[in-house]
C-alpha positions in Angstrom: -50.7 305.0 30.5 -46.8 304.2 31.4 -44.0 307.2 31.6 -42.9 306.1 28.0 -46.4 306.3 25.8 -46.9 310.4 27.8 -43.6 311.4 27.0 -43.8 310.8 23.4 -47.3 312.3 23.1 -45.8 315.0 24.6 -42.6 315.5 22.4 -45.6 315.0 19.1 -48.0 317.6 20.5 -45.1 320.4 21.4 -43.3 319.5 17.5 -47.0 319.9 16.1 -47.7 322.8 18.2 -44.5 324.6 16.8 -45.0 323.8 13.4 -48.5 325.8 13.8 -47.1 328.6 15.1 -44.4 328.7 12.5 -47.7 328.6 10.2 -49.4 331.3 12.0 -46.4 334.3 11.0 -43.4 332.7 13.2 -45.2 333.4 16.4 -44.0 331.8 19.4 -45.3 330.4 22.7 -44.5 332.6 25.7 -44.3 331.6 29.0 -44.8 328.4 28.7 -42.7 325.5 30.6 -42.0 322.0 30.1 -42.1 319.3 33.0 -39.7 316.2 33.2 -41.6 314.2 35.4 -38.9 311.3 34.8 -35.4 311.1 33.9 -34.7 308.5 30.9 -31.1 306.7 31.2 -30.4 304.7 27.8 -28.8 301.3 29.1 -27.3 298.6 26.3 -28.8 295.4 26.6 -25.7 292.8 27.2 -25.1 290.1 24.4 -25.4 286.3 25.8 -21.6 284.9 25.7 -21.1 282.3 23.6 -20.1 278.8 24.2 -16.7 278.2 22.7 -16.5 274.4 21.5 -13.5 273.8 19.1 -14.0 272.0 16.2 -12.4 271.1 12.4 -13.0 273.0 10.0 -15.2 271.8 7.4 -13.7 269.5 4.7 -12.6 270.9 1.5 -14.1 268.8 -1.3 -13.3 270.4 -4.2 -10.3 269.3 -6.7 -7.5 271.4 -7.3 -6.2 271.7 -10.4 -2.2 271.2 -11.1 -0.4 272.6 -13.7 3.2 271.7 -14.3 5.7 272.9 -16.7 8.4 270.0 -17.4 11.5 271.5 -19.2 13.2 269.2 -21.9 15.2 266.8 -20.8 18.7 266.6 -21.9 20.4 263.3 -19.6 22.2 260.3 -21.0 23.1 258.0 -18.6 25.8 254.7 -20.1 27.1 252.1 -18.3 30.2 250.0 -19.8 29.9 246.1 -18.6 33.1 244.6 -17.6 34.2 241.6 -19.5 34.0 238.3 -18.0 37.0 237.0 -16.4 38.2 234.2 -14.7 37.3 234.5 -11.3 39.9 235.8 -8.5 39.1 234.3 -5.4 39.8 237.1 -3.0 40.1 236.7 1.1 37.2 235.9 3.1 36.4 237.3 6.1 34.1 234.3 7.0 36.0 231.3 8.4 35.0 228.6 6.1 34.5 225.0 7.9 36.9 221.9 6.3 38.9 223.6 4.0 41.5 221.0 3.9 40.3 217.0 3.0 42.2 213.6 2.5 40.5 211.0 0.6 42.5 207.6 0.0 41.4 204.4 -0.8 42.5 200.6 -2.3 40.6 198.4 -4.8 41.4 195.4 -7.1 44.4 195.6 -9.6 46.4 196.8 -6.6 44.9 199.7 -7.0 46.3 202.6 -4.4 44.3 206.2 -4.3 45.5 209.6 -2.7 43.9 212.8 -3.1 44.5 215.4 -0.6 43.8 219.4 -0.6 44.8 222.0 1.9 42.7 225.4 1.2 43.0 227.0 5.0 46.4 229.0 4.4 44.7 232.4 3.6 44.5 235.9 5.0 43.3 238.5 4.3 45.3 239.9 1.4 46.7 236.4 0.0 45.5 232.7 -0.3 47.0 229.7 -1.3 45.9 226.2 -2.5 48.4 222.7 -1.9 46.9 219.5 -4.0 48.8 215.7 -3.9 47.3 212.9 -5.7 48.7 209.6 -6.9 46.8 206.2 -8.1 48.9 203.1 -9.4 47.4 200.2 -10.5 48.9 196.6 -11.5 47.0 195.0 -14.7 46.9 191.2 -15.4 49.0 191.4 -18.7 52.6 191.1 -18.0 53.9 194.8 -17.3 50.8 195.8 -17.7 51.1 198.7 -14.9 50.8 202.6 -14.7 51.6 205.1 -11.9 50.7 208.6 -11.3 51.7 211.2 -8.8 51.8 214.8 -8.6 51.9 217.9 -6.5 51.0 221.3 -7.0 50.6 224.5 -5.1 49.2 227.9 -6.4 48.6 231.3 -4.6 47.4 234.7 -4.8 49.2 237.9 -3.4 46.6 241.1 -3.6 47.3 244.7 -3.9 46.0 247.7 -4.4 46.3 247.6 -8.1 47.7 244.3 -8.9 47.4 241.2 -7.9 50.0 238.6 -8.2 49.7 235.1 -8.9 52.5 232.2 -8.6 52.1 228.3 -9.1 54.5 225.6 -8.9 54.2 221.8 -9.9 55.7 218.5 -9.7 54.9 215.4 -11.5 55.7 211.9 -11.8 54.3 209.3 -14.3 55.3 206.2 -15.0 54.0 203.6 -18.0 55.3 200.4 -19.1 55.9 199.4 -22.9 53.7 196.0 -22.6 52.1 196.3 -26.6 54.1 194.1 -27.5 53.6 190.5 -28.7 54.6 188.7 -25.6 54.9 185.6 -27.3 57.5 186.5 -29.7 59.1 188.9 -27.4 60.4 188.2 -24.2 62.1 191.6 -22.1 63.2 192.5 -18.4 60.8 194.7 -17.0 63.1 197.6 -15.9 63.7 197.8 -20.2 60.2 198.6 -20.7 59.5 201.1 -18.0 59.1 204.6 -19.3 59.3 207.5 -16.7 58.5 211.1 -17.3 58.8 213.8 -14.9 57.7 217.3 -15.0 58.7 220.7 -12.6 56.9 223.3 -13.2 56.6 227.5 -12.4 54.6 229.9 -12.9 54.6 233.6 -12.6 52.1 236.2 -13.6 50.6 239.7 -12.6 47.3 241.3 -13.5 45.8 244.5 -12.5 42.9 245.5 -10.8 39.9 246.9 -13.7 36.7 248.7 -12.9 34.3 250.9 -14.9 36.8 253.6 -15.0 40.3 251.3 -16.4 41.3 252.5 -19.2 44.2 250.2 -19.3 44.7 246.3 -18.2 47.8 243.8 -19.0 48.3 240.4 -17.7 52.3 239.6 -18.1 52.7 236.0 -17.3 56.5 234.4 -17.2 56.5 230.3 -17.4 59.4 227.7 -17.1 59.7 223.5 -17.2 61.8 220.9 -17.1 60.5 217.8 -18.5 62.6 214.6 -18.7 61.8 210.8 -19.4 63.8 207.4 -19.4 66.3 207.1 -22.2 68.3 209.9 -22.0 65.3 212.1 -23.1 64.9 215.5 -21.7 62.7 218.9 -23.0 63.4 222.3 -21.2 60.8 225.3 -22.2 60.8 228.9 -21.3 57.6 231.4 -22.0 56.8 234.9 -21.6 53.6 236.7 -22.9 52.6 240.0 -22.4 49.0 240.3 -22.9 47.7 244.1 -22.8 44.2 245.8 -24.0 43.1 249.7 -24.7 39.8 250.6 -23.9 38.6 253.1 -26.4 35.2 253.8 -25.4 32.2 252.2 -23.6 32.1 249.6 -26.6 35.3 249.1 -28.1 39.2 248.0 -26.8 42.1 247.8 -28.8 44.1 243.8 -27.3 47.7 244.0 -28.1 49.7 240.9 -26.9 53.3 239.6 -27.7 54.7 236.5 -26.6 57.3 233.8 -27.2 58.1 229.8 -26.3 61.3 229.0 -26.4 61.8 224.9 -26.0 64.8 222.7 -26.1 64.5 218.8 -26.7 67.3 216.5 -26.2 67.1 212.6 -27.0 70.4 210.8 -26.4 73.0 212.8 -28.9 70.3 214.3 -31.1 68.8 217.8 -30.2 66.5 220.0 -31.4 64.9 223.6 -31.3 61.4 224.5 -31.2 60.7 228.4 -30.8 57.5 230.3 -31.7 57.4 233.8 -30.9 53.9 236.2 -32.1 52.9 239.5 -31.9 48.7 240.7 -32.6 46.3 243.2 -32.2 43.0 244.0 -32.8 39.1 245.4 -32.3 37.3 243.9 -29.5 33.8 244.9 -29.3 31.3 244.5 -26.3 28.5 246.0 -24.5 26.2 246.5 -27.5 22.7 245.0 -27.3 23.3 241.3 -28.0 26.1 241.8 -29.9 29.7 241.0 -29.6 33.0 239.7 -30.9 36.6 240.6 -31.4 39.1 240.9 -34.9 42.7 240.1 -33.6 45.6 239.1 -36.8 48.4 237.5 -35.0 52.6 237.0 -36.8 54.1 234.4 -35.9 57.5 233.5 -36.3 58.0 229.2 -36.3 60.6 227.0 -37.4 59.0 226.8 -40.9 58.5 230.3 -41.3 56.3 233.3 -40.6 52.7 232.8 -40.0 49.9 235.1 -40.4 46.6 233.5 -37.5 43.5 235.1 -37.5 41.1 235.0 -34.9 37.7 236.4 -35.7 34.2 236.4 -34.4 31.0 237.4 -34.3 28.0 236.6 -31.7 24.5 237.6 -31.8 21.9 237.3 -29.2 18.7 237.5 -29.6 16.6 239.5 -26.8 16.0 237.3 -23.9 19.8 235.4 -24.4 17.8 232.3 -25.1 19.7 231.8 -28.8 22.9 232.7 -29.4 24.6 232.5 -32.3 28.1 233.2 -33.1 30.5 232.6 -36.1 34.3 232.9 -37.1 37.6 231.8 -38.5 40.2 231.2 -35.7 43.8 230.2 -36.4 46.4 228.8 -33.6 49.7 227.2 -34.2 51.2 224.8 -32.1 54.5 223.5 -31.2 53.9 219.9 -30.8 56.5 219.8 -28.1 57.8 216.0 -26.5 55.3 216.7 -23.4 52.2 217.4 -25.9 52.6 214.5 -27.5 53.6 212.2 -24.7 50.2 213.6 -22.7 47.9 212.4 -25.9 50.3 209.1 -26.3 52.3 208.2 -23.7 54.3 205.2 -25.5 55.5 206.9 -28.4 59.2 206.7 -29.4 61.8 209.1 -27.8 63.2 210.2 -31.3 61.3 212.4 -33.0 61.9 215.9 -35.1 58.8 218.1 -33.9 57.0 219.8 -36.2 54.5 222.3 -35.5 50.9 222.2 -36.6 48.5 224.8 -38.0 45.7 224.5 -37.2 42.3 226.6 -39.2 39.4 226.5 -38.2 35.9 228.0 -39.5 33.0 228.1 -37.3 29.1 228.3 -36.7 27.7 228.0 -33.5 24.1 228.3 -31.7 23.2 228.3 -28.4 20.1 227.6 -26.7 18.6 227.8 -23.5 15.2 226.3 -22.9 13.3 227.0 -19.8 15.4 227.8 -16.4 17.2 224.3 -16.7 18.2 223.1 -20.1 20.7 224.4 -22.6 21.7 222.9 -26.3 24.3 223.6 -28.4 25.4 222.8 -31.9 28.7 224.0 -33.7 29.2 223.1 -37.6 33.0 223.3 -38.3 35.5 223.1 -41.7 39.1 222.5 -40.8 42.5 222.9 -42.0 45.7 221.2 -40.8 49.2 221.4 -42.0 51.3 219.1 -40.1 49.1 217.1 -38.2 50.9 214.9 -36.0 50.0 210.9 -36.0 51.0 207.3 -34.4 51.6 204.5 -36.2 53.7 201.6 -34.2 53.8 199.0 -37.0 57.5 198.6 -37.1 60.3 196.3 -35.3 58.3 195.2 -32.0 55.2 197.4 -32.0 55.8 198.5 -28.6 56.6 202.3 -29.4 54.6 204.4 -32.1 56.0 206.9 -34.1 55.3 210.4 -35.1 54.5 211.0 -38.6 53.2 214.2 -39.6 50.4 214.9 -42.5 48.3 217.4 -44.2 44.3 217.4 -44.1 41.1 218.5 -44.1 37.8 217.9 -41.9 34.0 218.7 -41.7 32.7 218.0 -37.6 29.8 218.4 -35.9 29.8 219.2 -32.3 26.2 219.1 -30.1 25.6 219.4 -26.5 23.3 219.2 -24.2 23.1 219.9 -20.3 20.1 219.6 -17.4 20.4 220.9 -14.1 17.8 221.8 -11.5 20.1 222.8 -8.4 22.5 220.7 -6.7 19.8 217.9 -6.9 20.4 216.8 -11.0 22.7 217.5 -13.6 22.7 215.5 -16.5 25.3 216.4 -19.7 26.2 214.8 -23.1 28.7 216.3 -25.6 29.5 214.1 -29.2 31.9 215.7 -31.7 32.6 214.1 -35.5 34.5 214.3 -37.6 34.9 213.5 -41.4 39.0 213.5 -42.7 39.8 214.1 -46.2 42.6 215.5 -48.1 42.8 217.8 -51.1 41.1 215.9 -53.8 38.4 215.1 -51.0 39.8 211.9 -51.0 39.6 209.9 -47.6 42.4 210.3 -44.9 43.5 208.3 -41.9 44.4 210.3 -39.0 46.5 207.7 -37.5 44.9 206.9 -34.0 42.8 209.9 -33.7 39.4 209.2 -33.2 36.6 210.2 -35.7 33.6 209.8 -33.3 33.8 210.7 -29.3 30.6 210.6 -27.0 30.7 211.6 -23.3 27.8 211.4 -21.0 27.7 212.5 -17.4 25.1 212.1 -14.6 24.8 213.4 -10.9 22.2 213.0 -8.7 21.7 213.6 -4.9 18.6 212.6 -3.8 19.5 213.3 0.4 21.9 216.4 1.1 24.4 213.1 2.7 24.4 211.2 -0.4 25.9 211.7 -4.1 26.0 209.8 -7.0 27.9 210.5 -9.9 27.9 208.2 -13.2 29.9 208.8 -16.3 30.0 206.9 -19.9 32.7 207.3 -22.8 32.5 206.3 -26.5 35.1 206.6 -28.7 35.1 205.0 -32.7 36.4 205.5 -35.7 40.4 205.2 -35.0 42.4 203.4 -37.3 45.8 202.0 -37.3 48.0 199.7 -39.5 49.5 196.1 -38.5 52.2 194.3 -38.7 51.1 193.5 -42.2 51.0 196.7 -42.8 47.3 196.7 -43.2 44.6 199.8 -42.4 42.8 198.0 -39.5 39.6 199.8 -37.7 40.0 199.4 -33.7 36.8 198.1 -31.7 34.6 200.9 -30.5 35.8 202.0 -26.7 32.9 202.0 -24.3 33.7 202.8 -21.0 31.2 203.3 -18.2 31.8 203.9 -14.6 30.3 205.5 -12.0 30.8 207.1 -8.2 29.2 206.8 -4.6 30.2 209.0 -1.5 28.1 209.3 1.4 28.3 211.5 4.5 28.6 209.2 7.6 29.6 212.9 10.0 30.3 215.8 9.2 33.8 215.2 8.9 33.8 212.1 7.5 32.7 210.3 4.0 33.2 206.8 2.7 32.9 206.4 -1.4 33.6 203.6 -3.8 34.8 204.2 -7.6 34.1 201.6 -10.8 35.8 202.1 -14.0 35.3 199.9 -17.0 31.8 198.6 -15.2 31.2 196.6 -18.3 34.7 195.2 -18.5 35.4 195.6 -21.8 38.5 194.8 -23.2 39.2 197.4 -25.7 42.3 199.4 -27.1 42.8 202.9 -27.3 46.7 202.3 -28.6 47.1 199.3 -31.0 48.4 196.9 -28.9 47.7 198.4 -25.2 44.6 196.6 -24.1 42.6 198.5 -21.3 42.4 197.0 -17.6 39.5 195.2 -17.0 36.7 196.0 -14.6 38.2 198.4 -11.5 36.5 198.8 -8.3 38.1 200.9 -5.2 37.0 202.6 -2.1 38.0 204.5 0.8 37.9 207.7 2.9 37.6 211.3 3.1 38.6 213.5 5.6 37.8 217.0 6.1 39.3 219.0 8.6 
């Protein structure tokens, strides 16, 4: 047997042997001897190392639950929407090719064309704007002939908080008296030319608005000189001083006063013809589709005071596809020997100007269908006092005279517009109008018509090449003869068109027709159009 099995039968037999003894009365073993016969030395057996491989820790699929504890909110956020304004072309830092252009051109009826712009004086801070234009043209009745020519120039100053605006214009336009019955009649031509010039200047200042303005005003100072053959001359001064309040986020407060101040002289006899107003008001905007103002104007006129309202209301329903809008707006105005003489050009130089009130009260809808049409319809009732007109049925018929009349009107105004880019736009407007006076009877507005029609088409089927068309309609005017008769003038159609086409960059060629149809109609009584006009040219960009 090995050293291990012996020495534990040993250790059993000498525990067991004691135990007996202990038995036997505690008696012990004497003289006796144990032998080691081998030493034991205890050794710990050594653990195998382990193999160290590292490795990711297994994936955690479970899914932890969040808990989070919002508190109330308590924000309001508002944001107050600038009114629309004309825009203020500000400097550019990117040089913009062919700013400046000539175009000129010659056609039939001696016609001679001038239209020229210079855009390229700018910096910065400032920019300025030159336009010259002139076209004559030569009729085939006798003194049938018309010239005009103007310049103006216009520029912008910008500061930090203002920006300043100035404009200056000249112009020169000459018409012939030939409404006349040439057989009866015989005159020089030098008798029958009529000349009016114009100088113009304008002054005005606006400052800068953002979200945070609290205050705006747009002063504006204006002065002309207006003078025409016969010892006939107009001089007019205006100043207006335009301001607005800003409340709150919704609401402004426009105060304005202003004043015109014109002179007319005609030979020995002269005349004044001053308005000067003051209003205020409630303008409201930035409300969800809604909007609209309530401004009550005094005016002070050469037949008295006048109380104007101006007051509307638009609504728009979510989307902005319809808007509607209503209101009553009231303007006076001073019917002043350059108003009349832009309308009617061959009207007599003695006159007493009057000036006209004019009500009127409104409904309007707009509405926008799809991403390229819009419609519009306006249902109006008017109301003038002193409504200037033109009859010329007295001595030669050449001049017309201003008589002045009360009346009332129903119109209705619709159009309509379609535009897909810069590739088509095509446009209509119509307006009519019903006259009647107080007991609803009819009433001739004296060579105003009661029916106008425009049309316009442009269409530019290569980036080189545009073409424009146009047609006008005008019926409904009446007059009175010789006879002294209420005659009905032939309806006006006049349709025309325009063709320009790129041949470089730099250079266009276009061609003009007016009266394509040649129609022979009169807008005056007596002053029967030009016939068919064709005329081409040039433009020049550089």
């Amino acid at each position: 047997m090995g050293v291990k099995p012996l020495l534990m039968f040993s250790l059993l037999l000498i525990a067991f042997g004691a135990r007996a003894q202990h038995a036997a009365n505690d008696t012990t073993l004497k003289g006796s001897s144990i032998q080691i016969i081998q030493s034991y030395k205890p050794q710990v057996k050594q653990a195998p190392k382990p193999g160290w491989i590292p490795r990711l820790p297994p994936a955690d699929t479970s899914r932890p639950v969040f808990t989070y504890d919002v508190p109330p909110q308590s924000l309001y956020y508002g944001y107050s929407s600038l009114p629309l304004r004309p825009l203020s072309l500000t400097g550019d830092t990117v040089a913009m090719p062919y700013r400046d252009y000539v175009k000129a051109g010659a056609g039939n009826l001696s016609t001679l064309y001038l239209d020229a712009g210079i855009g390229s004086l700018c910096g910065d801070d400032y920019e300025t704007a030159i336009h010259v234009h002139h076209i004559s043209q030569l009729g085939a009745i006798l003194n049938e002939q018309t010239a005009q020519s103007g310049v103006e120039a216009d520029g912008t100053l910008h500061e930090e908080k203002n920006d300043w605006h100035a404009s200056v214009a000249g112009e020169r336009n000459q018409y012939d008296y030939y409404g006349y019955n040439h057989e009866v009649y015989h005159y020089h031509g030098d008798s029958l030319e009529q000349i009016y010039t114009t100088a113009r200047v304008n002054v005005d200042m606006q400052n800068k608005v953002d979200s945070n303005t609290t205050f705006s005003y747009h002063p504006a100072i204006t002065g002309s000189v207006y003078d025409g053959r016969f010892s006939t001359s107009e001089s007019n001064f205006g100043i207006s001083v335009p301001m607005s309040f800003r409340l709150d986020t919704n609401l402004s407060l426009p105060v304005a006063a202003s004043g015109i101040f014109t002179g007319y002289k005609s030979g020995g006899y002269s005349a004044s013809n001053n308005i000067a107003a003051l209003s205020a008001g409630l303008d409201i905007h930035g409300l969800p589709g809604v909007n609209g103002h309530a401004i009550l104007a005094a005016a002070a006129g050469k037949s008295g005071l006048y109380v104007l309202p101006d007051l509307l209301a638009v609504y728009a329903l979510p989307g902005n596809k319809y808007t509607f809008s209503a209101g009553w707006q009231a303007t006076l105005r001073q019917n002043t020997y350059e108003q009349l003489t832009m309308e009617n050009p061959f009207i007599n130089p003695l006159y007493a100007p009057e000036q006209t009130r004019k009500d009127e009260v409104f409904g309007n809808a707009l509405i926008s269908v799809g991403n390229h049409i819009t419609v519009s319809a306006r249902v109006s009732w008017w109301n003038f006092n002193d409504l200037p007109t033109f009859l010329n049925n007295v001595g030669d018929e050449k001049q017309f005279y201003v008589g002045y009349i009360n009346a009332n009107a129903l119109s209705f105004s619709a159009a309509f517009r379609y535009k897909i880019a810069e590739i088509w736009s095509l446009g209509a407007t119509g307006d009519f109008y019903n006259y009647y006076g107080s007991s609803s009877a009819k009433v001739y507005v004296w060579g105003e018509p009661n029916t106008k029609i425009k049309g316009d088409l442009m269409y530019s089927p290569i980036p080189k090449l545009t073409i424009t068309a146009y047609l006008a309609l005008m019926s409904g005017i009446w007059q009175k003869n010789a006879l002294n008769e209420s005659v009905k003038l032939k309806m006006i159609t006049d349709l025309g068109g325009n063709v320009e086409y790129q041949l470089i960059k730099r250079l266009s060629v276009f061609v003009q027709v007016n009266n394509l149809l040649n129609q022979e109609y009169q807008r005056w009584l007596g002053y029967q159009s030009y016939g068919i006009n064709v005329y081409g040219g040039l433009r020049l960009k550089f």
